[in-house]
TIGU-199309 format. One record per residue: x, y, z of N, C-alpha, C, O in turn; residue in one letter. Coordinates in pm, whole numbers. Layout:
<sites>
+--------+--------+--------+--------+--------+--------+--------+--------+--------+--------+--------+--------+-----+
!    n.X !    n.Y !    n.Z !   ca.X !   ca.Y !   ca.Z !    c.X !    c.Y !    c.Z !    o.X !    o.Y !    o.Z ! res !
+--------+--------+--------+--------+--------+--------+--------+--------+--------+--------+--------+--------+-----+
!      X !      Y !      Z !      X !      Y !      Z !      X !      Y !      Z !      X !      Y !      Z !   A !
...
+--------+--------+--------+--------+--------+--------+--------+--------+--------+--------+--------+--------+-----+
</sites>
This chain:
<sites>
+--------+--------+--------+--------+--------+--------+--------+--------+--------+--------+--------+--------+-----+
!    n.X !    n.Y !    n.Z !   ca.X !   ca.Y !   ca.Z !    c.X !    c.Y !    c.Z !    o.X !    o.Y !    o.Z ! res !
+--------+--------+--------+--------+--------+--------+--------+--------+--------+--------+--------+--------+-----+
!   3675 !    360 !   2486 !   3627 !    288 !   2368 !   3570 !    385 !   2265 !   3601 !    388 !   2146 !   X !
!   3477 !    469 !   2331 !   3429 !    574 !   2198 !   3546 !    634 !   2158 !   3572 !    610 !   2040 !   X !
!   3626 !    703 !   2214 !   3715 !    812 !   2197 !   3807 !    726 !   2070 !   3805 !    762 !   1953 !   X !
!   3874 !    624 !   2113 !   3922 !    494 !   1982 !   3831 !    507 !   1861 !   3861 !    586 !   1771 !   X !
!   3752 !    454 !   1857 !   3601 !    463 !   1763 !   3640 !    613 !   1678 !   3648 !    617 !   1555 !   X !
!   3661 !    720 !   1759 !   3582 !    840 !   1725 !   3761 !    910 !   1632 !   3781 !    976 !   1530 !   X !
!   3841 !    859 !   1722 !   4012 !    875 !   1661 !   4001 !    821 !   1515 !   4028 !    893 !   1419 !   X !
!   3959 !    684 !   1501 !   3972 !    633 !   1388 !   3889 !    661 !   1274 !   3900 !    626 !   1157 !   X !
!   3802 !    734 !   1336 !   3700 !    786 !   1242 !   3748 !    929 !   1171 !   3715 !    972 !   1060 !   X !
!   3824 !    982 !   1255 !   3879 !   1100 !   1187 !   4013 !   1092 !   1120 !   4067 !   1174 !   1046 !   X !
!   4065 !    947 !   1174 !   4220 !    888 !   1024 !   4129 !    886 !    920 !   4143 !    955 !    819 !   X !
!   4010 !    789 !    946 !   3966 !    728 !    822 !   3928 !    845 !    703 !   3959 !    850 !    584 !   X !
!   3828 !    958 !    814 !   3784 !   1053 !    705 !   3925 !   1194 !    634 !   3935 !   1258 !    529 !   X !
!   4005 !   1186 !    759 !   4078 !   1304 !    708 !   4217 !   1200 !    592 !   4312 !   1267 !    553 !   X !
!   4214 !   1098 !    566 !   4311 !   1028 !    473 !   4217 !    978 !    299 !   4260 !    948 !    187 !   X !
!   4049 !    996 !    372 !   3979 !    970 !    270 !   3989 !   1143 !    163 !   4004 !   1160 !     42 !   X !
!   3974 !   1233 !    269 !   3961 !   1300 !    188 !   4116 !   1385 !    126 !   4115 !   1482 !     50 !   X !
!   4246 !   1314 !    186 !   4373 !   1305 !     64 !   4304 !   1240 !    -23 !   4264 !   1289 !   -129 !   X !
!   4288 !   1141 !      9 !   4250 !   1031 !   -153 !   4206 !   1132 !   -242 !   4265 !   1172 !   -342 !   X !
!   4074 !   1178 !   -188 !   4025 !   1216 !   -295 !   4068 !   1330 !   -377 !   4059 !   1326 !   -500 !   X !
!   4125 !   1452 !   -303 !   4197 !   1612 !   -352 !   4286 !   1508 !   -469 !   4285 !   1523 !   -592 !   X !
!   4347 !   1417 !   -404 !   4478 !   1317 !   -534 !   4408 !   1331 !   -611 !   4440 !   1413 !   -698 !   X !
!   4312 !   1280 !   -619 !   4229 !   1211 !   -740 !   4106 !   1292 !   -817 !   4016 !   1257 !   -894 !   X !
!   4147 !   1419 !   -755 !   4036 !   1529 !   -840 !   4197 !   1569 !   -912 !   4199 !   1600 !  -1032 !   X !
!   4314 !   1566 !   -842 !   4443 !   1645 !   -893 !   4466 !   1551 !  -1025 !   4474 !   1606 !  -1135 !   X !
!   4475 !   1413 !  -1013 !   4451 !   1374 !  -1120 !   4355 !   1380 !  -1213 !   4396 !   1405 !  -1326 !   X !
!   4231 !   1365 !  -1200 !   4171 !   1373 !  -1301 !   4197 !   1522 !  -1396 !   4194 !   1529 !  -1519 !   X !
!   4221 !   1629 !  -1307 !   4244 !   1767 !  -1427 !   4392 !   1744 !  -1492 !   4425 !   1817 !  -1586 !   X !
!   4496 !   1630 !  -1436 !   4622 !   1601 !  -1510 !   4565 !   1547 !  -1620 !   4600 !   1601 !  -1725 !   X !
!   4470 !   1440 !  -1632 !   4454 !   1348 !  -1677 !   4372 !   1389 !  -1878 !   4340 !   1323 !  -1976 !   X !
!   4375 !   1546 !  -1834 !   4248 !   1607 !  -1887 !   4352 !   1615 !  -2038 !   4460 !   1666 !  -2006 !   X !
!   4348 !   1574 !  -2221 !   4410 !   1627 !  -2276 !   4443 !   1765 !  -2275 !   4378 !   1844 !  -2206 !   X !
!   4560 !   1808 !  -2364 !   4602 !   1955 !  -2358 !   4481 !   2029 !  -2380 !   4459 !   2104 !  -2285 !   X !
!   4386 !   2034 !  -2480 !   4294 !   2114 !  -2535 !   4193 !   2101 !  -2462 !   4133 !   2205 !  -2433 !   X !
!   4147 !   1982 !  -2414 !   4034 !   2011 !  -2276 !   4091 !   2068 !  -2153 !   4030 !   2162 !  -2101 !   X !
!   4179 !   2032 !  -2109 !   4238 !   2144 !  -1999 !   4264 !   2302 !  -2005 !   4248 !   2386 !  -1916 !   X !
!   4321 !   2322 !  -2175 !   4328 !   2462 !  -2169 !   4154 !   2532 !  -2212 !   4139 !   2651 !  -2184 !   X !
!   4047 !   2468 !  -2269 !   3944 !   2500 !  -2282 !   3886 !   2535 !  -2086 !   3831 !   2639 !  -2053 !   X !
!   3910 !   2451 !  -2014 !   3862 !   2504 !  -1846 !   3942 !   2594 !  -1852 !   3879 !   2682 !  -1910 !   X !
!   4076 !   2647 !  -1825 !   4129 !   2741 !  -1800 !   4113 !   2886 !  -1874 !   4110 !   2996 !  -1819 !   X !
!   4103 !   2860 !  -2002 !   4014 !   2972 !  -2072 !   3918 !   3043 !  -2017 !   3912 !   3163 !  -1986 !   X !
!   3794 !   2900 !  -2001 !   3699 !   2991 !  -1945 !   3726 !   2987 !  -1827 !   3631 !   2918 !  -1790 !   X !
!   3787 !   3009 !  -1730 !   3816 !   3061 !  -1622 !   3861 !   3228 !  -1602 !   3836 !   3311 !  -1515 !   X !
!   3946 !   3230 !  -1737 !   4023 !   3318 !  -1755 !   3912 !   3415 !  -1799 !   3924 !   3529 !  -1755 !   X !
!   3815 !   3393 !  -1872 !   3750 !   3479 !  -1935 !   3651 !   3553 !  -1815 !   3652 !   3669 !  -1773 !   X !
!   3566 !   3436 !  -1777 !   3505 !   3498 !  -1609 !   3572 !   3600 !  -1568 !   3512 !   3707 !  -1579 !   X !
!   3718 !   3603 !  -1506 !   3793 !   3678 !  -1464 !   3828 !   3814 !  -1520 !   3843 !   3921 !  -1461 !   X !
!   3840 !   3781 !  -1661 !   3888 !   3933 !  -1761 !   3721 !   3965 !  -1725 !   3715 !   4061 !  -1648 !   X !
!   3582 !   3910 !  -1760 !   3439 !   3948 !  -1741 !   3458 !   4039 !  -1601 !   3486 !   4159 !  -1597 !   X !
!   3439 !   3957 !  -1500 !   3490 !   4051 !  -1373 !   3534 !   4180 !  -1347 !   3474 !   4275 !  -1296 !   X !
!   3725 !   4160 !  -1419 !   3761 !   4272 !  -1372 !   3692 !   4443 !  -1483 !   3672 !   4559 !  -1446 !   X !
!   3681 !   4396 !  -1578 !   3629 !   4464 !  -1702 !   3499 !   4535 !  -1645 !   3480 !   4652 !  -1680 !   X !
!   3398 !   4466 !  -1549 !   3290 !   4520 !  -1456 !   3361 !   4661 !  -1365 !   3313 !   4774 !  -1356 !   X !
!   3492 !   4607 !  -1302 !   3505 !   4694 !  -1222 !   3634 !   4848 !  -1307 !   3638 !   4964 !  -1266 !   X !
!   3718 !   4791 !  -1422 !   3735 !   4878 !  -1479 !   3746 !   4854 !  -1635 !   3828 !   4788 !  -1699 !   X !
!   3637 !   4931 !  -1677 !   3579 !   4912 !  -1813 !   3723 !   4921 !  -1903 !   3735 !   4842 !  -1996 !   X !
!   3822 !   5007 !  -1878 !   3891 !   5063 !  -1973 !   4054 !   4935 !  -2022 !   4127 !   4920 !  -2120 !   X !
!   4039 !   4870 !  -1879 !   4179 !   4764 !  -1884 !   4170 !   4667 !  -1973 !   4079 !   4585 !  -1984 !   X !
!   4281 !   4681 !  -2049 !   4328 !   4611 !  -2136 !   4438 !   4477 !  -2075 !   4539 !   4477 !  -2004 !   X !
!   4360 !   4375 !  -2144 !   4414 !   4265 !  -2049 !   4422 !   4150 !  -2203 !   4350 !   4139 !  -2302 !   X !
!   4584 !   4061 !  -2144 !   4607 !   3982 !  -2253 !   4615 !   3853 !  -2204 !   4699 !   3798 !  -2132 !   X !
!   4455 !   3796 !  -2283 !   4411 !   3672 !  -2254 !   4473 !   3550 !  -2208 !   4450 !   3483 !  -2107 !   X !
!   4585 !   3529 !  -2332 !   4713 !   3402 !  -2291 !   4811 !   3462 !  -2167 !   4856 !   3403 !  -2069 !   X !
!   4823 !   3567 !  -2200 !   4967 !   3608 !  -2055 !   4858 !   3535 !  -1943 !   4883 !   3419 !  -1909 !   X !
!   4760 !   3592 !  -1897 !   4666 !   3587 !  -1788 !   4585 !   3485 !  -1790 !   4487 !   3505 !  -1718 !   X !
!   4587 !   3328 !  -1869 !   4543 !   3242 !  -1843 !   4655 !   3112 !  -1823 !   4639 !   3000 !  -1775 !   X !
!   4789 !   3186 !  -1888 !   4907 !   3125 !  -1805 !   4902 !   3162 !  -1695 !   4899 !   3061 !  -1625 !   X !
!   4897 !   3270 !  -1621 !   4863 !   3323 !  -1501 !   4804 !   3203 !  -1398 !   4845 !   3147 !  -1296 !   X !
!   4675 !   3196 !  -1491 !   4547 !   3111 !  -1435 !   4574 !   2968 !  -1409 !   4573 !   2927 !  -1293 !   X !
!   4598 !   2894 !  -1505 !   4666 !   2765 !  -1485 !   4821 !   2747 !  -1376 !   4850 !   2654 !  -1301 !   X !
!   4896 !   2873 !  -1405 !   5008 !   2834 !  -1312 !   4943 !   2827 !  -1161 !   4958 !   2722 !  -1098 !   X !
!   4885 !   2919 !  -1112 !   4824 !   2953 !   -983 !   4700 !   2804 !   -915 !   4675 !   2752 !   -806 !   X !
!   4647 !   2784 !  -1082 !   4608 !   2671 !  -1019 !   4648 !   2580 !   -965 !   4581 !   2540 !   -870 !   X !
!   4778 !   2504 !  -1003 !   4921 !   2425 !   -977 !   4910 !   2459 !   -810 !   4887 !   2374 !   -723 !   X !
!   4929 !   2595 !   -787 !   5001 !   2612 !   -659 !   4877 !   2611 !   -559 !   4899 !   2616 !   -438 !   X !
!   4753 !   2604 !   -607 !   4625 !   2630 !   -494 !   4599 !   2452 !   -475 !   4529 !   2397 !   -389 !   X !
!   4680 !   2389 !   -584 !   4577 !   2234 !   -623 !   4673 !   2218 !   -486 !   4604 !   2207 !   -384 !   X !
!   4811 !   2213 !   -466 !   4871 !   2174 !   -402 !   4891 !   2228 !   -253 !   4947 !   2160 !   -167 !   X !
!   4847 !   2341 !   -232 !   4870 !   2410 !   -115 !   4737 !   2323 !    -65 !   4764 !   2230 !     11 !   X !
!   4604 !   2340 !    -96 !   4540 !   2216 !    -29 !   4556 !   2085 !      6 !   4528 !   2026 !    111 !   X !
!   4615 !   2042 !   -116 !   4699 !   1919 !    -58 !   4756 !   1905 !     68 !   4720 !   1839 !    165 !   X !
!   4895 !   2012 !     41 !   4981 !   2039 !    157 !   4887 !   2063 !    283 !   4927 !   1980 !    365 !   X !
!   4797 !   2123 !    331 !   4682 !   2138 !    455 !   4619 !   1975 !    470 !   4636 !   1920 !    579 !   X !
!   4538 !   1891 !    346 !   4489 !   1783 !    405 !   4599 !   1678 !    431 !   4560 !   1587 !    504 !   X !
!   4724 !   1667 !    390 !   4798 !   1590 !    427 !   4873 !   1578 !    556 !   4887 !   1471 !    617 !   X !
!   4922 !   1696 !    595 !   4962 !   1768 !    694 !   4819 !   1733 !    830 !   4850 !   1728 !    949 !   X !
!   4724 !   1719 !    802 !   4636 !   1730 !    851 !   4590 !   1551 !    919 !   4553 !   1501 !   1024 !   X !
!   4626 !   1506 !    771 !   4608 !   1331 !    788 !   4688 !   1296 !    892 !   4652 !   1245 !    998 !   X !
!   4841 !   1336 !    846 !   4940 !   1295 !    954 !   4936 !   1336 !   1067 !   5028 !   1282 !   1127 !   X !
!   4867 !   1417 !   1147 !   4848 !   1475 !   1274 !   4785 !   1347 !   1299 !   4830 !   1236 !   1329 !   X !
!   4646 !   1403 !   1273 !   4548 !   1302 !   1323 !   4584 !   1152 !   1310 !   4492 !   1074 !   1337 !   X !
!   4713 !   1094 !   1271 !   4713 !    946 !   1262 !   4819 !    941 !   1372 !   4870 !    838 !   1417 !   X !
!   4850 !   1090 !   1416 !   4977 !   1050 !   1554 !   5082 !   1084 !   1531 !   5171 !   1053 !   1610 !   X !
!   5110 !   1153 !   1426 !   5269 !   1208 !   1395 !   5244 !   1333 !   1489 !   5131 !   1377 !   1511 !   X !
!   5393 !   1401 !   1557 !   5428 !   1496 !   1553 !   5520 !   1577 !   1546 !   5585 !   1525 !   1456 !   X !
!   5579 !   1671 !   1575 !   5706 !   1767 !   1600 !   5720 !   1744 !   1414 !   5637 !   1701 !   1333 !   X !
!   5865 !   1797 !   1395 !   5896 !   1832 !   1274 !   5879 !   1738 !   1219 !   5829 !   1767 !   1111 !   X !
!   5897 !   1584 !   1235 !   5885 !   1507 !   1140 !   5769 !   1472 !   1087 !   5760 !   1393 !    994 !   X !
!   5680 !   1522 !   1136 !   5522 !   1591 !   1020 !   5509 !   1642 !    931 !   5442 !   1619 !    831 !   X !
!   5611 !   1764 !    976 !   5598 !   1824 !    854 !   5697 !   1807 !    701 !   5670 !   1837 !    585 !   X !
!   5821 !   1746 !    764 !   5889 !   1683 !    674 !   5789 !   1588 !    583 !   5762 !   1623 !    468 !   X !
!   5736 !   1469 !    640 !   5666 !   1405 !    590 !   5540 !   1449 !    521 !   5499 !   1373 !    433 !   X !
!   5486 !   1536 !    540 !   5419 !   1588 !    442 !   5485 !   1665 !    331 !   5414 !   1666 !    230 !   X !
!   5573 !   1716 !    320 !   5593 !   1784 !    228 !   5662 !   1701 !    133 !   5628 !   1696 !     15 !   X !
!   5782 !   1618 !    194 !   5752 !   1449 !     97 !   5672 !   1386 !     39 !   5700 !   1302 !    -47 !   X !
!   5546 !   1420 !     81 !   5422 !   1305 !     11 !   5396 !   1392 !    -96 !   5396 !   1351 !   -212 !   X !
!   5359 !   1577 !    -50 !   5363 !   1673 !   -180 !   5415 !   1644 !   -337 !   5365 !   1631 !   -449 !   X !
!   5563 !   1644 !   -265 !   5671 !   1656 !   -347 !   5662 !   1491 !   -441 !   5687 !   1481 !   -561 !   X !
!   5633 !   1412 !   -380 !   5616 !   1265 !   -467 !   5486 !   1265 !   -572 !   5459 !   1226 !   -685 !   X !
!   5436 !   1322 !   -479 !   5295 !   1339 !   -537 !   5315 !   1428 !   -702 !   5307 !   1403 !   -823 !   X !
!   5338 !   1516 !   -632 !   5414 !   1638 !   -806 !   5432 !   1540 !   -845 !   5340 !   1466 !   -877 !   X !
!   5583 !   1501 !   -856 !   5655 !   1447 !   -942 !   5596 !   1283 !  -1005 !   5631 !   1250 !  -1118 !   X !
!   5539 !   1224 !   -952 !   5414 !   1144 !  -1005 !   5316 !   1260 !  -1108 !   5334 !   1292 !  -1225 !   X !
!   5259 !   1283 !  -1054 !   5175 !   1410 !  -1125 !   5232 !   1424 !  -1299 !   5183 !   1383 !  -1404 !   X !
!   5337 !   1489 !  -1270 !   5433 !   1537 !  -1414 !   5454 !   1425 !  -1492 !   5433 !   1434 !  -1613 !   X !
!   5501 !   1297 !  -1431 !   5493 !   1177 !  -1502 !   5360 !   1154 !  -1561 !   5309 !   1180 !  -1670 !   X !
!   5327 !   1106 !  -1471 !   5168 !   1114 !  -1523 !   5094 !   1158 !  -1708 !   5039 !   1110 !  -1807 !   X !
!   5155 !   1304 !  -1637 !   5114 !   1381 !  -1794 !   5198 !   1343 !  -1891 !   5160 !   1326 !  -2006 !   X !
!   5322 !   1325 !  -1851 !   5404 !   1266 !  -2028 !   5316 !   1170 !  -2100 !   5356 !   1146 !  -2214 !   X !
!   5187 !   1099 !  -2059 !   5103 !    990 !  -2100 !   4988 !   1034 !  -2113 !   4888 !    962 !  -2103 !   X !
!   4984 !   1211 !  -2146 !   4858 !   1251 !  -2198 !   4808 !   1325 !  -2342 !   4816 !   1447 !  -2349 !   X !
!   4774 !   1273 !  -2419 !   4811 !   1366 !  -2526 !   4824 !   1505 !  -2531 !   4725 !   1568 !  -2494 !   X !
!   4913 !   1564 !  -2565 !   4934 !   1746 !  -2595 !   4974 !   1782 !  -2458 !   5017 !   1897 !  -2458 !   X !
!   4978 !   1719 !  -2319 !   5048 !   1757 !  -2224 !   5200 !   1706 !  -2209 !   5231 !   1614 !  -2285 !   X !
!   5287 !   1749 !  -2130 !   5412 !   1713 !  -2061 !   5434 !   1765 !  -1946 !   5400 !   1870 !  -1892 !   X !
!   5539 !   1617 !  -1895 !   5608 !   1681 !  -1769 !   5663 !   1779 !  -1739 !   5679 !   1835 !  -1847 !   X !
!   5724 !   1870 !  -1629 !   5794 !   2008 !  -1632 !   5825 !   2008 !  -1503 !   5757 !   1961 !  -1412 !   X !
!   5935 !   2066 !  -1497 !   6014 !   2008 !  -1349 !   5969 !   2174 !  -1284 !   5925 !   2172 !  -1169 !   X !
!   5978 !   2299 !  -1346 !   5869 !   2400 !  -1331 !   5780 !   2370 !  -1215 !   5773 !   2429 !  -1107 !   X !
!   5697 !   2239 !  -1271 !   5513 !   2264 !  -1252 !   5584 !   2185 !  -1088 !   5557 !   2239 !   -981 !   X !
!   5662 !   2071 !  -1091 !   5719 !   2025 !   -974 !   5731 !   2145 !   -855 !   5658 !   2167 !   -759 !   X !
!   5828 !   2198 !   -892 !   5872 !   2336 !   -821 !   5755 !   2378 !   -761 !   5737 !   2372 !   -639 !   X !
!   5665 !   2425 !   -850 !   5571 !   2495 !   -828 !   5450 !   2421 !   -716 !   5406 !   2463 !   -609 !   X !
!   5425 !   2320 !   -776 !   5373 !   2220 !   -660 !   5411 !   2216 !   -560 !   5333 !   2258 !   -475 !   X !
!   5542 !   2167 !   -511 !   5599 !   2204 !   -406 !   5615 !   2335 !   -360 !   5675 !   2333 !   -253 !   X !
!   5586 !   2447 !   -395 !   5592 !   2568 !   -337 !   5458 !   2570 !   -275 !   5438 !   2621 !   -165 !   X !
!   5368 !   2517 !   -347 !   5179 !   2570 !   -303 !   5218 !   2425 !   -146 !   5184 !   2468 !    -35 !   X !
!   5267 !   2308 !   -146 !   5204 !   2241 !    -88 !   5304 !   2279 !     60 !   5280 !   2236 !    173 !   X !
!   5393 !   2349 !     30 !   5489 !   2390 !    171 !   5391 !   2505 !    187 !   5323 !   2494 !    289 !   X !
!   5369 !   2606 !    116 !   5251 !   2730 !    181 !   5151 !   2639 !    279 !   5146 !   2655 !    401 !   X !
!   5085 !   2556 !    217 !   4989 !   2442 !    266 !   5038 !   2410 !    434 !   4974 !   2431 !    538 !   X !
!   5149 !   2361 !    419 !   5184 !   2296 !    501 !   5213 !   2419 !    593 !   5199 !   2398 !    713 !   X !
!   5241 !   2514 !    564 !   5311 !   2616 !    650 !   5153 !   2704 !    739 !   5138 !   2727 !    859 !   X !
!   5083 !   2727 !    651 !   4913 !   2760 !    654 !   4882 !   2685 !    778 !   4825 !   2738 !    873 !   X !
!   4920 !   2563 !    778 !   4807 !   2450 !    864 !   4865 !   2461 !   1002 !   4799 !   2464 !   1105 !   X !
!   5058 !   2469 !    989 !   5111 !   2486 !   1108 !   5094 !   2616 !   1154 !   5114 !   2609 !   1275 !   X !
!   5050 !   2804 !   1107 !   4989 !   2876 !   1175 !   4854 !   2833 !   1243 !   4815 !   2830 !   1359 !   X !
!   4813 !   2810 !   1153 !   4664 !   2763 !   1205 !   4653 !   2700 !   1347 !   4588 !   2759 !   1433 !   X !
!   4718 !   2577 !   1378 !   4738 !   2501 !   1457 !   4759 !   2618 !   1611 !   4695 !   2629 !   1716 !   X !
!   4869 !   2681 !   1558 !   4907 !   2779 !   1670 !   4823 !   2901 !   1699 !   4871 !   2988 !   1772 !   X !
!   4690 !   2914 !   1643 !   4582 !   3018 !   1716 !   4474 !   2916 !   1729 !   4367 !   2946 !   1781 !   X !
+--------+--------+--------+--------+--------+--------+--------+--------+--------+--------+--------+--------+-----+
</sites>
């Protein structure tokens, strides 16, 4: 009886917290073009701050390297994904390959929702790119969780 109790407690929390990674992933979709690229800026700038600490002399170009910043974010938003999803489906009883298929399906829907999404934001759009790219971070994800598993 506990062990039931204690199973369902870890669907409940490890599917709560997909919900939520979705729904932080949305809200930065959700963000217009100019408030999104204003976070990534200053992200970018921290970073040029940073490396500029460790070498005063590098010359670094702001837009190349905050495209940088935003693309990479794409692939980190989703490679977590890819780990809590991958993660949900264990714990609800999936196993062998068709886990991981199925997660990387939910990824991949997920993107491509995602990209839709943004055609309905001002100054953003869809990009079959950012898809790709999603799906690349959320198979790392997925691939991450299945080493993991095995140490």
């Amino acid at each position: 009886m506990i062990f039931r109790r204690n199973n369902k407690l870890k669907i409940l929390v490890s599917w709560t917290v997909v919900i939520l990674w979705m729904g932080f992933i949305f809200a930065l979709s959700a963000q217009p073009r100019e408030q999104s690229n204003r976070l990534s800026t200053g992200i970018t700038e921290k970073i040029i701050y940073a490396v500029e600490k460790v070498v005063p002399d590098v010359e670094t170009d702001i837009e190349r390297l905050n495209h940088v910043v935003r693309k990479n974010a794409h692939f980190f938003a989703y490679l977590v994904l890819g780990l809590l999803v991958t993660n949900g489906l264990r714990v609800s009883g999936m196993t062998g390959p068709k886990l991981y298929v199925w997660a990387l399906f939910i990824c991949i829907l997920y993107a491509v929702g995602d990209e839709i999404h943004q055609l309905f934001v001002p100054g953003r759009g869809g990009q079959l790119r950012d898809v790709v790219l999603d799906t690349a971070g959320g198979a790392v994800g997925i691939l991450v969780y299945r080493w993991l598993k095995k140490i």
